[in-house]
Structure formats: C-alpha cells, structure tokens
ZAVEXTOR-225856 format. One record per residue (C-alpha): residue number from 1; residue in one letter; x, y, z. Coordinates in Angstrom, 2 decimals. Layout:
N
<seq: NUM&type: a&X: X&Y: Y&Z: Z>
...
//
This chain:
236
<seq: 1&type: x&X: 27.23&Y: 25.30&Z: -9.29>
<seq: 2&type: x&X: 28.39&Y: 22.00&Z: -9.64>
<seq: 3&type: x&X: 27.59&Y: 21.05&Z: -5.90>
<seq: 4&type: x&X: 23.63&Y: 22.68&Z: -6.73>
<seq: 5&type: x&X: 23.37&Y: 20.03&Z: -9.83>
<seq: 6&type: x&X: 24.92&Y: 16.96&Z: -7.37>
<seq: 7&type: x&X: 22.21&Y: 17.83&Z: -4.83>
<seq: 8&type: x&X: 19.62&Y: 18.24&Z: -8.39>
<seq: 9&type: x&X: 20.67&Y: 14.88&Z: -9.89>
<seq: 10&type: x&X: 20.49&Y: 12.92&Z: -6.52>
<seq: 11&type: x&X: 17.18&Y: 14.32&Z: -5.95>
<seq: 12&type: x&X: 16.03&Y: 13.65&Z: -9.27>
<seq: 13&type: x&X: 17.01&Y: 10.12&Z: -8.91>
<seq: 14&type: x&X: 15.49&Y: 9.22&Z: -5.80>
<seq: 15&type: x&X: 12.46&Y: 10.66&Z: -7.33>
<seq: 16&type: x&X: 12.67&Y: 8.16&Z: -10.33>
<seq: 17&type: x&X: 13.32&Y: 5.45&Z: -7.79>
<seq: 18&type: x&X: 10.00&Y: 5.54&Z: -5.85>
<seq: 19&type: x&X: 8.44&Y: 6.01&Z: -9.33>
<seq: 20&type: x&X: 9.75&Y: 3.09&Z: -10.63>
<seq: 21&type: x&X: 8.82&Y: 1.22&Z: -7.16>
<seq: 22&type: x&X: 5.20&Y: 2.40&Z: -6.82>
<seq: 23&type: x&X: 5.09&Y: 1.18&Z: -10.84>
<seq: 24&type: x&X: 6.23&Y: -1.92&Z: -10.15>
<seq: 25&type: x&X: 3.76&Y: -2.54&Z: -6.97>
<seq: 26&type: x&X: 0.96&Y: -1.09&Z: -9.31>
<seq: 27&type: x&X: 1.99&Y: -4.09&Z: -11.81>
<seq: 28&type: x&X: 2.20&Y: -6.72&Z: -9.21>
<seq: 29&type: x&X: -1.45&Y: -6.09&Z: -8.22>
<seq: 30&type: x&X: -2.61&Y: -6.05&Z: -11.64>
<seq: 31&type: x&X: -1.08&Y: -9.22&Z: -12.21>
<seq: 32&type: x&X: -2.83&Y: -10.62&Z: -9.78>
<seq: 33&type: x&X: -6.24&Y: -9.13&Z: -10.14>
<seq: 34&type: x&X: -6.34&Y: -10.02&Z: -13.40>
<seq: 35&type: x&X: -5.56&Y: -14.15&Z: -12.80>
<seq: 36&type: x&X: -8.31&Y: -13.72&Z: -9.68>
<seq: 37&type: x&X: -10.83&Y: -12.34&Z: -11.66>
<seq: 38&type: x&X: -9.65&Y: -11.53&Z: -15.33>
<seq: 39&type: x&X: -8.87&Y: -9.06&Z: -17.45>
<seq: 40&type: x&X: -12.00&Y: -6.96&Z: -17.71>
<seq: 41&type: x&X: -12.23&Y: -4.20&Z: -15.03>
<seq: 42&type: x&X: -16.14&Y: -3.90&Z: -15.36>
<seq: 43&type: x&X: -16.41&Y: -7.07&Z: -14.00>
<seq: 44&type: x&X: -13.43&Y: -7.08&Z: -11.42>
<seq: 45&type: x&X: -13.51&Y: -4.53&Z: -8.91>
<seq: 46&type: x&X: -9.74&Y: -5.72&Z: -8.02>
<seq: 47&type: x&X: -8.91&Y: -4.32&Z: -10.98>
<seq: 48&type: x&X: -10.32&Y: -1.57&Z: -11.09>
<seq: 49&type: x&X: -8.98&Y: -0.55&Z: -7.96>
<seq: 50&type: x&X: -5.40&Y: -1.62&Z: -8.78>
<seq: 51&type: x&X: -6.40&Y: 0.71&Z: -12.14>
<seq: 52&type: x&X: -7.41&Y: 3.70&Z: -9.95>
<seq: 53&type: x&X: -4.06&Y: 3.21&Z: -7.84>
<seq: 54&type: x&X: -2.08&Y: 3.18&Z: -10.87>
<seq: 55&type: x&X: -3.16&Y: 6.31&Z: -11.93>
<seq: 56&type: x&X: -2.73&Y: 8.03&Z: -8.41>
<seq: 57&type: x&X: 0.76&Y: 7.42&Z: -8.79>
<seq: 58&type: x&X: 0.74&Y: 8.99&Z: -12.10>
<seq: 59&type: x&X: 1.35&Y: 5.56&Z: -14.04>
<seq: 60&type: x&X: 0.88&Y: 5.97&Z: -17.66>
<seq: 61&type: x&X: -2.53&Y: 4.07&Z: -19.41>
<seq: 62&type: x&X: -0.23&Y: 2.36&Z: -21.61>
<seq: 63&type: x&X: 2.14&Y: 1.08&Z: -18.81>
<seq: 64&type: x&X: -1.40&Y: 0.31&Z: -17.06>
<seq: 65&type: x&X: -2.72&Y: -1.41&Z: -20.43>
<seq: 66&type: x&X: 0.48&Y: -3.95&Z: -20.81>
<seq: 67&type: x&X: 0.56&Y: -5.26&Z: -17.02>
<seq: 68&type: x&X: -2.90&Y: -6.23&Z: -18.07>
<seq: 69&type: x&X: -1.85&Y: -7.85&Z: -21.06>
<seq: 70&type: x&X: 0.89&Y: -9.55&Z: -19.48>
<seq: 71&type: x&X: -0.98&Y: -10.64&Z: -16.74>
<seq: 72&type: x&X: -2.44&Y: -13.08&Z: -19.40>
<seq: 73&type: x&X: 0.34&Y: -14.15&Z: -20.65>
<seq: 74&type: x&X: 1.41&Y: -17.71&Z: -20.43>
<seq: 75&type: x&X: 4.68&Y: -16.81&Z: -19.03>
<seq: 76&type: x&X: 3.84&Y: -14.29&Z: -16.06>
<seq: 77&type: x&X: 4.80&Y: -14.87&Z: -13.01>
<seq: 78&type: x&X: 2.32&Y: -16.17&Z: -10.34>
<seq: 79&type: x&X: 2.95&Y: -13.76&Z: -7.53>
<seq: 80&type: x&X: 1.30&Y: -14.79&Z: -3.96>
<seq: 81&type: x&X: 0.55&Y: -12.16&Z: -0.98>
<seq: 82&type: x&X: 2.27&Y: -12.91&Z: 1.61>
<seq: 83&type: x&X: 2.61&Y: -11.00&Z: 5.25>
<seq: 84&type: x&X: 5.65&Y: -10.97&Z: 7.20>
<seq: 85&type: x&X: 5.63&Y: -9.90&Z: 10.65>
<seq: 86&type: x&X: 8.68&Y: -8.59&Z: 13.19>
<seq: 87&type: x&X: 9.88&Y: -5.84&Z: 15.35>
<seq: 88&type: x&X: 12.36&Y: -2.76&Z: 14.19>
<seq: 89&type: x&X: 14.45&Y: -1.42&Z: 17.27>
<seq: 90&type: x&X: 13.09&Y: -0.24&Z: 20.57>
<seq: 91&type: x&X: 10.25&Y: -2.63&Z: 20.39>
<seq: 92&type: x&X: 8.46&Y: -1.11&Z: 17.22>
<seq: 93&type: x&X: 6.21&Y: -3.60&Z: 15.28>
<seq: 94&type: x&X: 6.39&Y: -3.89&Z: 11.76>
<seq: 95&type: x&X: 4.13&Y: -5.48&Z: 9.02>
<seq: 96&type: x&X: 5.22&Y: -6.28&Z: 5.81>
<seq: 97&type: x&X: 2.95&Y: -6.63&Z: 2.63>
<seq: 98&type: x&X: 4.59&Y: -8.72&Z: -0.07>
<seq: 99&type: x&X: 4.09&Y: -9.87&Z: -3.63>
<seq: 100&type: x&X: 6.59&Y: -12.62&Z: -4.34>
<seq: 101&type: x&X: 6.54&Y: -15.35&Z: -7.10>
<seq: 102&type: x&X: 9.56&Y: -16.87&Z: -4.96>
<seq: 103&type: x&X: 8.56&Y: -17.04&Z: -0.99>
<seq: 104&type: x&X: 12.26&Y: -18.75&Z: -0.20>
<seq: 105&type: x&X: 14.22&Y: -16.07&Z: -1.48>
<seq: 106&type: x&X: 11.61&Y: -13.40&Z: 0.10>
<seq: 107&type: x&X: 11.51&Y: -14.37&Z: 3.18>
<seq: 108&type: x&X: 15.28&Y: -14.86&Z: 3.64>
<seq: 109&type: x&X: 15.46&Y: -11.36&Z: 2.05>
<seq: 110&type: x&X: 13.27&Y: -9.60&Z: 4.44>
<seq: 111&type: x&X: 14.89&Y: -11.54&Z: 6.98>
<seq: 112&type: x&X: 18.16&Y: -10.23&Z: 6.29>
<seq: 113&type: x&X: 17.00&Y: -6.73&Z: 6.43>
<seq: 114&type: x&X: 15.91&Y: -7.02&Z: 10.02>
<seq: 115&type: x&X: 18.78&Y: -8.24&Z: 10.98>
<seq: 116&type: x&X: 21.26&Y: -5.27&Z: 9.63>
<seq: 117&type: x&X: 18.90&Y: -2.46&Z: 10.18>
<seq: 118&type: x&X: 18.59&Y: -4.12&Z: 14.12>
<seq: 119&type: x&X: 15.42&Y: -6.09&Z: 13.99>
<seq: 120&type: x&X: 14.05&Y: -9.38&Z: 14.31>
<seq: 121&type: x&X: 11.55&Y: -10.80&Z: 11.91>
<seq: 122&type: x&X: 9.05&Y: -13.16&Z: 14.26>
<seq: 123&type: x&X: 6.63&Y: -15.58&Z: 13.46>
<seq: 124&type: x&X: 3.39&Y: -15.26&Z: 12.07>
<seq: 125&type: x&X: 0.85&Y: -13.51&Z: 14.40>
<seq: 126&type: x&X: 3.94&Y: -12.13&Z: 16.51>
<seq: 127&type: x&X: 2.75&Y: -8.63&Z: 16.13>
<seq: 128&type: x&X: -0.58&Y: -8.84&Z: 13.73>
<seq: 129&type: x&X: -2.70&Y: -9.11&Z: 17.06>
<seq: 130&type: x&X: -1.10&Y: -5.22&Z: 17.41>
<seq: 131&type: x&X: -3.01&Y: -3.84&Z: 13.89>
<seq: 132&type: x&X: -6.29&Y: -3.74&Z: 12.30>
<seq: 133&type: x&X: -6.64&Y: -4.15&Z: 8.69>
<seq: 134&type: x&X: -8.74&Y: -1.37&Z: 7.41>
<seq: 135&type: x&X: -9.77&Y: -0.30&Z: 3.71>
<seq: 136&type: x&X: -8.70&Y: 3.06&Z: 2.89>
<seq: 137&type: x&X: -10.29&Y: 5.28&Z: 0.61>
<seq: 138&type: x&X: -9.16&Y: 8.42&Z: -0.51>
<seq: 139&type: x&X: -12.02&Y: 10.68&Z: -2.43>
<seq: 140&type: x&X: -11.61&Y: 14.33&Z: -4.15>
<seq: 141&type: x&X: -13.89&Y: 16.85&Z: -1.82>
<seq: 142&type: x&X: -15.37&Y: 18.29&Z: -4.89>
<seq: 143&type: x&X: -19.08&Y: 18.15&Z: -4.49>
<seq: 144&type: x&X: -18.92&Y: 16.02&Z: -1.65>
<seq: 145&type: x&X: -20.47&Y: 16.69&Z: 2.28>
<seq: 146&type: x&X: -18.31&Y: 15.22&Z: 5.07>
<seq: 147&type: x&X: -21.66&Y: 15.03&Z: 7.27>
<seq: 148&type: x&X: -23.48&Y: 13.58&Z: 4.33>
<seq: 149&type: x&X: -21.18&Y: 11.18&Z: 3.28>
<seq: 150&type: x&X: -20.89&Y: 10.07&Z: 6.37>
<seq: 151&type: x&X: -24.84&Y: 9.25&Z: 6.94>
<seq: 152&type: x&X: -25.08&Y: 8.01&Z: 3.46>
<seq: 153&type: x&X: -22.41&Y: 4.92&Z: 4.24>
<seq: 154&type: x&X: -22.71&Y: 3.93&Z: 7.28>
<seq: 155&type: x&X: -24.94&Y: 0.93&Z: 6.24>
<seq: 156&type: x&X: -21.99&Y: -0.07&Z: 4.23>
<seq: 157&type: x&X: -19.16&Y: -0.35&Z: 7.00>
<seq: 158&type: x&X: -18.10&Y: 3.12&Z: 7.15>
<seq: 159&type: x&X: -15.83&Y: 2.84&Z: 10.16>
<seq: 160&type: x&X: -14.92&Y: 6.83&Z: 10.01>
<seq: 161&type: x&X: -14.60&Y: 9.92&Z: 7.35>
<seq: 162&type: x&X: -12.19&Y: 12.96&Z: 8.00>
<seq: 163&type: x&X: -9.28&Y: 14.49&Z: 5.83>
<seq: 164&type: x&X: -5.68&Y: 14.36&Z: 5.27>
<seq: 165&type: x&X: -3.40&Y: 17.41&Z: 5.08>
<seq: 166&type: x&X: -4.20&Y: 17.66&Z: 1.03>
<seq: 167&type: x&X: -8.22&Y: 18.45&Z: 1.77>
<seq: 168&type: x&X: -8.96&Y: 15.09&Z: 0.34>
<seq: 169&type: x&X: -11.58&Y: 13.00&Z: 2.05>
<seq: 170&type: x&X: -10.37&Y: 10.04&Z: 3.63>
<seq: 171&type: x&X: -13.33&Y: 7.33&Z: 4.22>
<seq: 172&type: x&X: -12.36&Y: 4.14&Z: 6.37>
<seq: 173&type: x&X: -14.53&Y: 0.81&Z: 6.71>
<seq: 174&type: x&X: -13.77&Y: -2.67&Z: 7.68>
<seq: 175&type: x&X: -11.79&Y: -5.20&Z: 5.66>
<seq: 176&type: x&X: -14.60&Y: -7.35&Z: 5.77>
<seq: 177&type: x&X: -16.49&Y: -4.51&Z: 4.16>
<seq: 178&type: x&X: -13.89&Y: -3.71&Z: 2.01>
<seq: 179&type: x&X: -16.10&Y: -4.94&Z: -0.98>
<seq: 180&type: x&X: -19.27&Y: -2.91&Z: -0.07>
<seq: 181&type: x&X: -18.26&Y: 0.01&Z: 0.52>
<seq: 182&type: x&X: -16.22&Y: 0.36&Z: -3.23>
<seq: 183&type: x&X: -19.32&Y: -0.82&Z: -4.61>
<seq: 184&type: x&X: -21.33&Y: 1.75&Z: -2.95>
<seq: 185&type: x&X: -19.14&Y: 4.82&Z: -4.07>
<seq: 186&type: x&X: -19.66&Y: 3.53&Z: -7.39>
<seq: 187&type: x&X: -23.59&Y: 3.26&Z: -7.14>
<seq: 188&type: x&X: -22.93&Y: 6.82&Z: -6.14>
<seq: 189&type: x&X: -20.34&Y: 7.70&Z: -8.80>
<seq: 190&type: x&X: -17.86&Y: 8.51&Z: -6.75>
<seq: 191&type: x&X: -14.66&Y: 7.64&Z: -8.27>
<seq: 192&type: x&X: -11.75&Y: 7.36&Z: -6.18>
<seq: 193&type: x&X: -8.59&Y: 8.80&Z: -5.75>
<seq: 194&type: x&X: -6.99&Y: 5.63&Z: -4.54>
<seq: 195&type: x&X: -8.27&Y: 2.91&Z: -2.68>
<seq: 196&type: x&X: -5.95&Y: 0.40&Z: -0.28>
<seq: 197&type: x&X: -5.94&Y: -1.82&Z: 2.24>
<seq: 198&type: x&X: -3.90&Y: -0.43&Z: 5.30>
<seq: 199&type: x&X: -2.77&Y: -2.29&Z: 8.23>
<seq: 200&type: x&X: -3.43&Y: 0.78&Z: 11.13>
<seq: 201&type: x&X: -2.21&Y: 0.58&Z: 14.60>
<seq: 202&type: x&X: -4.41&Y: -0.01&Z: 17.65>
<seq: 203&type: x&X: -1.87&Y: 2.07&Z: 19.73>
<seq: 204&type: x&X: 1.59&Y: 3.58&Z: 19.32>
<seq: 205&type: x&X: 4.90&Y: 3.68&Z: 20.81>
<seq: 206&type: x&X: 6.82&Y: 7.12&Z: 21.63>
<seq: 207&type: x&X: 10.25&Y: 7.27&Z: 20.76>
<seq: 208&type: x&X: 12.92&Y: 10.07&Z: 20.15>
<seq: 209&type: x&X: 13.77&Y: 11.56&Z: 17.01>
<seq: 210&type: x&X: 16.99&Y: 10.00&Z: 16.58>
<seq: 211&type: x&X: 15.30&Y: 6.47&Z: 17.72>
<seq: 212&type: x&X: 12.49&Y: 7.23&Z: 14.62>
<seq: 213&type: x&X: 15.46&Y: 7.76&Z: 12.68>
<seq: 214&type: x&X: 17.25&Y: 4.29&Z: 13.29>
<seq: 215&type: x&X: 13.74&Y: 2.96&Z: 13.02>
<seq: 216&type: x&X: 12.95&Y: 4.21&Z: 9.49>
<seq: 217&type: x&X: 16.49&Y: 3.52&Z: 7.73>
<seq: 218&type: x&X: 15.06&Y: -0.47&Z: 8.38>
<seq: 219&type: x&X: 11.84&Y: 0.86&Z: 7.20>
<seq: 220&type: x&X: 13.74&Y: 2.26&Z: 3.74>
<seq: 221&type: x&X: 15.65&Y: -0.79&Z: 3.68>
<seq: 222&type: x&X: 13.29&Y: -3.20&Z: 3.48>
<seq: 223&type: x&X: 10.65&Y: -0.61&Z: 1.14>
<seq: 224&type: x&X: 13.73&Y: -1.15&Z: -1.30>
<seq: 225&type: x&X: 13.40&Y: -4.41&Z: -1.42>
<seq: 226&type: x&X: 11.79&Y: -5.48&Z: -4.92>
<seq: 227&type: x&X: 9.33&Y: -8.15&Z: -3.15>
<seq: 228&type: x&X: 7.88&Y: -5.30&Z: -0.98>
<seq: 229&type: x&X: 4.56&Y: -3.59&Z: -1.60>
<seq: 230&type: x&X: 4.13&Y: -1.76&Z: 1.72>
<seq: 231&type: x&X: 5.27&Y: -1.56&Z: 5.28>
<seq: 232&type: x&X: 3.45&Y: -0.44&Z: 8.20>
<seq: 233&type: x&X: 4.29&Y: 0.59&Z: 11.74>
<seq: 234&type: x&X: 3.12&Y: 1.35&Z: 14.94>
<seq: 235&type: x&X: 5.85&Y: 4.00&Z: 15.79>
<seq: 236&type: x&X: 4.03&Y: 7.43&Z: 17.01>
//
C-alpha cells in the first residue's frame, strides 16, 4: 500500500508541476499583452488569446484577472521574447521560445542545459531556416463543417484544417496571417479552444526509441527551466 501512494504522490506532483508551469507561461504572456496593447481584451486580441489559453489549461479567472492587474503595475517585470536556437543529440534541431526579463542569465541557462543533456546551443538562424512558424488554432467541432470551414477561410490564410486525436478541429494559417484569421473566427463567433503560435518542422529526422529518449530528457530539462515557454523539435 505504501509503494501504491509513493507512485500516487509522485504522480500527483508532477501533475501540479506542469500546472504550475503552463500558469506561469499563461502569466508571462499576459504580462506582455497587456504592456503591448493594454489591459482591455476587447481591444487587444493578444489578450484575448493569452485569456483563451489560460483557460485551456484550466487557469482560474481570478489567477487570469491578477496577471492582468499586475501587468500594470509599476513594478512588473518587462519580459522580452526571445528565440534560442541549437541541436539535441543525433543531429535533432531544437527551438526554444522564451520569456525572460533577464536575457544574461537565460541564455547562459539554456546554454547550460544543452550542454548536460548532450547538445549544443548555436547561433541565431543555426536551425530556424529548418521550421516554419505557423498559427495554431484549436476549435470545438460542435456545429462546425470541416469542408465548410475550410472554404469559408481560405481568404484569410488558412494554410490547412484537420483534427487531432481529441476530435477537435485544428485550423493552421500563416504567421503573417496570424492576425486575420483570429479576427475572422470571431466575425464568425467561433471562440477558440486555444490559439498559439507553433514553430512546425519542414521535415523530420528518424531515430530509435532509446535515441528519442536521450533526446527528450534535454527536451524536459530545458521545459523546466522557469524562462521557457515552449520547445519545439524536428525529431519524427
């Protein structure tokens, strides 16, 4: 019994972990939402997105409410977006999305993850070329028509429309028309699920299971660190 509630309370902790993480990335992207474009999410579609994000993830409207508060606070933290580019072993690229108020101490951070989890961080534009940035929405099917949907936004930079393994509708567009196509959901109130911008491989590597395994412990690594909003890769 006591081994079952070990296995329970790790679980359960891990589980408040990558709560508290996707929180805390939720936050960062309010904060700076709100000092781009202010505090009112009629009139700041960063915002609202960063809203509808928050509440994918299950973030409470209170927690929600009080990054946007302190977001106008005096005191707040001016975080800046910053990409960092490098290769995990056996020649897989990684991108890494950041939100740091403190790019020395990032940067050295990231760069120290690399190294023990076997990678190299590069330079900038060492493995970008390898990506494209795409917006990434992700819609309930309720009501909606894959076919339809699909001939109602193509004059707004729908790049392609399909599903993920929940039955939600997954609509891609440029991220040059990142901008258009939210607004043209919401002309059609469509509300997302979430809505992100995704850096998605132009082609991937194979590798063996126990190479995908090396490859994602620097994946966790770095995901842990608190600077981190996302990581992307180009492993199969």
């Amino acid at each position: 019994m006591g081994r079952i509630f070990e296995v329970r309370k790790s679980t359960m902790f891990a589980r408040y972990d990558r709560m508290a993480k996707q929180f805390s990335r939720v936050g960062k992207e309010i904060v700076i939402a709100v000092k781009k474009g202010g505090q009112d999410p009629a009139t700041n579609p960063m915002l609202r997105r960063c809203i509808q994000n928050g509440k994918a993830v299950n973030m409470p409207k209170d927690r929600i409410d009080a990054a946007i508060k302190n977001a106008l606070g005096k005191d707040t933290s001016n975080y800046d977006e910053v990409l960092y580019e490098g290769y995990a072993p056996y020649g897989i690229a990684l991108l890494v999305v950041t939100a740091t108020d403190n790019t020395t101490r990032t940067v050295a951070n990231v760069r120290s993850h690399f190294n023990k989890g076997g990678g190299a961080l590069g330079n900038s534009g060492s493995v970008g070329f390898l990506f494209k940035h795409t917006g990434v929405f992700k819609l309930k099917p309720e009501g909606l028509n894959i076919d339809e949907l699909e001939l109602d936004l193509i004059d707004f930079g729908l790049d392609e429309v399909g599903e993920d393994s929940e039955g939600n509708i997954i609509v891609r567009c440029e991220f040059n028309d990142f901008g258009n196509m939210q607004k043209a959901l919401e002309e059609r109130n469509i509300t997302p699920i979430s809505s992100e911008l995704e850096w998605i491989p132009l082609n991937t590597i194979e590798v063996t299971e126990e190479q995908s395994e090396e490859v994602f412990k620097l994946i966790e690594r770095v995901e842990a660190d608190d600077d981190v909003q996302h990581v992307f890769h180009n492993m199969a």
